[in-house]
N, C-alpha and C positions, 0 to 999 in steps of 0.2 A: 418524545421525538415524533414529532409528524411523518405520515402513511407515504405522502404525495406519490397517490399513484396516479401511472401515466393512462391516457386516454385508451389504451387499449384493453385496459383490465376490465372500463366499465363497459365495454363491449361485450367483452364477455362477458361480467355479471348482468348485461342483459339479455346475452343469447341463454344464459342458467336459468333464471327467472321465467323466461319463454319456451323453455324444454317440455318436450312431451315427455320422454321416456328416460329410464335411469341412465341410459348408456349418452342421452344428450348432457343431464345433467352431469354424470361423471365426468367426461369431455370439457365442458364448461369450466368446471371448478379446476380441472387440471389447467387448465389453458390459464384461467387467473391464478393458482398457485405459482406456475412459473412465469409469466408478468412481473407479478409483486415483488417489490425492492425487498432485498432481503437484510432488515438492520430489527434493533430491538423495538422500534415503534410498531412495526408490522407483527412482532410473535404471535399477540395474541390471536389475527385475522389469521395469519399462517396456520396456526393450531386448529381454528374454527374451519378453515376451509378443510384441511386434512380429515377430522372426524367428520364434516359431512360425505367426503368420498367413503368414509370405512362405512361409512350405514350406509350407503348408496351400494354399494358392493357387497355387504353382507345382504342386502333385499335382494340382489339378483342372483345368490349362492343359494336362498330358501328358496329358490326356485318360482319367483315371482311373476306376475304380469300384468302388462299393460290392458287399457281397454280393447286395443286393437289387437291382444291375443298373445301370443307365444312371443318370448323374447329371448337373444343372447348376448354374452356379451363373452370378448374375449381376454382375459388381464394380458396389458404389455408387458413385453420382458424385450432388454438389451434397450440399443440407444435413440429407436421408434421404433411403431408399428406404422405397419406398410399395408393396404389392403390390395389386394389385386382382382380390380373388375373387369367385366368385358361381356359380349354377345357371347352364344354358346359355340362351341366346338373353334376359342380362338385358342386353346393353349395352354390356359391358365395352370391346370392342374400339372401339365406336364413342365413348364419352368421351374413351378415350385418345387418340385422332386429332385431336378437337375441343378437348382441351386444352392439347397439344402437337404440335410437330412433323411424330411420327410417322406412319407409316402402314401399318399393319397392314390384314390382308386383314380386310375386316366384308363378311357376308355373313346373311340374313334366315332362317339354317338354322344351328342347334346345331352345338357342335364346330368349329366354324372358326378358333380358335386351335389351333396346336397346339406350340407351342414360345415361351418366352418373347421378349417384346415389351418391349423399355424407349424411355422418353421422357421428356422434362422441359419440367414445367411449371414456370410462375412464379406466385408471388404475390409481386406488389410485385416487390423484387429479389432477393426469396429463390430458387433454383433447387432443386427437387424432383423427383425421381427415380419415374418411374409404372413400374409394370411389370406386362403383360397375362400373365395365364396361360392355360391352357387352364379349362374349365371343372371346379367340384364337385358331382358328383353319382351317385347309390346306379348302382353299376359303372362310374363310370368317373370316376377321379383315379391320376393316372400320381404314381407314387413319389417321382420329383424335383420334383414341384412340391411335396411337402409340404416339402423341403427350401430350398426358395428360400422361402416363407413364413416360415418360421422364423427365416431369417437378416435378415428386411426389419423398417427399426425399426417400418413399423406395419401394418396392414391398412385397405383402404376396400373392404364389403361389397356388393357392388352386388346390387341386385334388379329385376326388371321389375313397380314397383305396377301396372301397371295388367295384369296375368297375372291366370290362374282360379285362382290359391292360394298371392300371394307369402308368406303366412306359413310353408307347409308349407314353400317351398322353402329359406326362411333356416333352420325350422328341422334341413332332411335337411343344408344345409352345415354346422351348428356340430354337427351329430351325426360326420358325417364327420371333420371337424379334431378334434373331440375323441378319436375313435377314435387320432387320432395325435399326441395328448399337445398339441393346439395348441389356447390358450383364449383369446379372444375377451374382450376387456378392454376399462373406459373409461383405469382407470390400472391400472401395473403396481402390484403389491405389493411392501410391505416386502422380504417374506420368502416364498420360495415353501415349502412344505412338502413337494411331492416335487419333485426336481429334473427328473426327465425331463417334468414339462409347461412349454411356453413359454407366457408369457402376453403378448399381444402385443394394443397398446394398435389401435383401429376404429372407422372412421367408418360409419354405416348411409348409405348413398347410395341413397335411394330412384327410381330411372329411370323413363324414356316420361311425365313428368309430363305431356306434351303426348297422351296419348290416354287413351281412354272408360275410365272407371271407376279411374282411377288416384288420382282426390281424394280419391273416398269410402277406396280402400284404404290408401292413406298417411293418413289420418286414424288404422286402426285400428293402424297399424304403429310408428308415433307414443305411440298411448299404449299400447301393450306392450312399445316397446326405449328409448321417454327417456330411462328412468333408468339404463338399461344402457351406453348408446353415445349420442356426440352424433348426431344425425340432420339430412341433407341433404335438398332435394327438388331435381330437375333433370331435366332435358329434353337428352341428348345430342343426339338428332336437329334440335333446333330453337336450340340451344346457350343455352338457360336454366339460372338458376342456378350456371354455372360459377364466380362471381368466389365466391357461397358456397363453392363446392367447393375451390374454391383453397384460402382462408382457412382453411376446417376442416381439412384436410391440415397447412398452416403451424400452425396449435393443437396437432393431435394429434402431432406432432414435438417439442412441447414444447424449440425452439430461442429461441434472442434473436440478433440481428443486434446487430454494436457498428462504429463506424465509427471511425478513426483520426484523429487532430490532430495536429499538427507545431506545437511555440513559433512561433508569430508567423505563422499561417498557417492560412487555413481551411481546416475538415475535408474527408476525404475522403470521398465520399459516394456514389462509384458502387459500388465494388464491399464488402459488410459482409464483417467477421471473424461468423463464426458459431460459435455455441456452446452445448452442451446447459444448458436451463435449472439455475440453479445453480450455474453455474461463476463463478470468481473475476475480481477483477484484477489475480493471479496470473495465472492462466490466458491471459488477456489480451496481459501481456507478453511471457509465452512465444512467444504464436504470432507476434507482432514478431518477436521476435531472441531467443536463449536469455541476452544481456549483459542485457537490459532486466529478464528475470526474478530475473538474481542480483545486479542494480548499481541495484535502481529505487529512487529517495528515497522519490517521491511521483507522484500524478498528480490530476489534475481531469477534473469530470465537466461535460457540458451534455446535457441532455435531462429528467431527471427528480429533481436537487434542487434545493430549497427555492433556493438561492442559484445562479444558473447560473455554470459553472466552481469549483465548490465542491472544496477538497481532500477526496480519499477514500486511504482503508488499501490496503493488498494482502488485504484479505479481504472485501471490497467486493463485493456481490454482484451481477454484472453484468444489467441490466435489456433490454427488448426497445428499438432506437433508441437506445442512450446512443451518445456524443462523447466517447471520452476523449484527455487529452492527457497523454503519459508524460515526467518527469522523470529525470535518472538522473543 
């Protein structure tokens, strides 16, 4: 059976081939793993690509590095990672606390992160992956973090509106990432045209909306990044806004939740199969059982057609909340 993969895999396996650092190339291969049509033509490549992420990952648990020095990397867990950048003293550390778990040191003085921070938030039952870095800004952005950025499916830009020049400072950070081939996107492209830039999909998370002069500044910040990035307003300090913030992370992850049916039995509904938008009910099966994807007749859906429990193909394009139930 023929690969026929699409245009976008060999992008990545050129931005892989063009990686500096392990955390590029893990990035990479994960980005072509979930591309690749997933039938029996493709196992062997699927298998190949999987064990070069486990040595790629086992080199940076020995504690490995690059020529340019120290390096980190943080393993994903739930249905992305999410990095959260910005100038110093916009917030960062303190969202991440009030959004989840964590707790990271926040303190009322720049540079107080200084080594990555992860945590998981929820929206609804989605779990997503935060992860604090140190600050960006003209002399000071430590190496490894341009590499944890790169490897994260997306970015949330934080800034302090109500600061004396949030616009200079979004724009010294996307001058900064771009220095380092990293762009600042609402969607990824087709087709990148040089491989060595990542373009990695951001939210503008406008912060302190609870203090003086943050209104009038997110007003102007609003109509110069809309059309670029969706845009958030929120108050870590006062925990405003977050359920938006949730929501716009679960968007810009571009995931659908699918929940499971058994014949003669209602669905399961606590914990979802998760899957990047796009994906099949093929795709589906699989992550069942690998019998379900090569022995499946048929299946029914409940959530979003026209007839509920409606038969649908194996090419069924899996929706956010569908109910399916698998035949075989």
């Amino acid at each position: 059976m023929p690969a026929n993969l699409p245009p976008k895999y060999f992008s990545a396996e050129a931005a892989f081939r063009t990686a500096k650092t392990p955390q590029e190339k893990i990035a990479a291969l994960k980005e072509m793993l979930a591309i690749i049509p997933k039938h029996k033509g493709t196992e062997k490549l699927q298998a190949e690509l999987k064990r070069k992420i486990a040595r790629l990952k086992e080199e940076l648990q020995r504690g490995s590095s690059t020529k340019k020095g120290f390096s980190l990397y943080v393993e994903r867990e739930g249905a992305g990672q999410v990095a959260l950048v910005g100038p110093p003293n916009s917030g960062k550390s303190l969202l991440l606390k009030q959004s989840t778990h964590a707790h990271p040191e926040v303190a009322d003085y720049p540079f107080t992160t200084r080594l990555p921070q992860p945590g998981m938030v929820f929206f609804e039952d989605v779990p997503i992956q935060l992860v604090d870095l140190p600050p960006v800004a003209p002399g000071y952005f430590e190496n490894w973090v341009a590499g944890i950025l790169r490897t994260a499916d997306a970015l949330a830009l934080i800034v302090d509106a109500s600061g004396s020049n949030p616009l200079e400072d979004l724009e010294a950070v996307e001058r900064l990432l771009g220095e380092r081939k990293i762009q600042l996107v609402r969607e990824e492209p087709e087709f990148v045209e040089h491989p060595s830039v990542k373009p990695i999909r951001t939210v503008l998370v406008l912060n302190k909306m609870d203090a003086p002069g943050a209104q009038e500044n997110a007003e102007v910040l609003e109509e110069l990044y809309r059309h670029r990035f969706p845009v958030v307003r929120v108050s870590a300090r006062e925990a405003l806004g977050l359920q938006e913030f949730r929501r716009a992370l679960f968007e810009l992850l571009q995931v659908v939740r699918v929940y499971s049916k058994r014949p003669g039995h209602e669905p399961d509904l606590q914990k979802p199969f998760i899957f990047r938008s796009g994906a099949t009910l093929n795709d589906f099966a699989r992550a069942i059982h690998k019998d379900f994807a090569e022995k499946l007749r048929y299946a029914r859906v409940w959530g979003h057609g026209r007839f509920e429990g409606q038969r649908i193909t194996h090419e069924y394009i899996l929706k956010d909340k569908d109910v399916i139930e698998l035949h075989m």
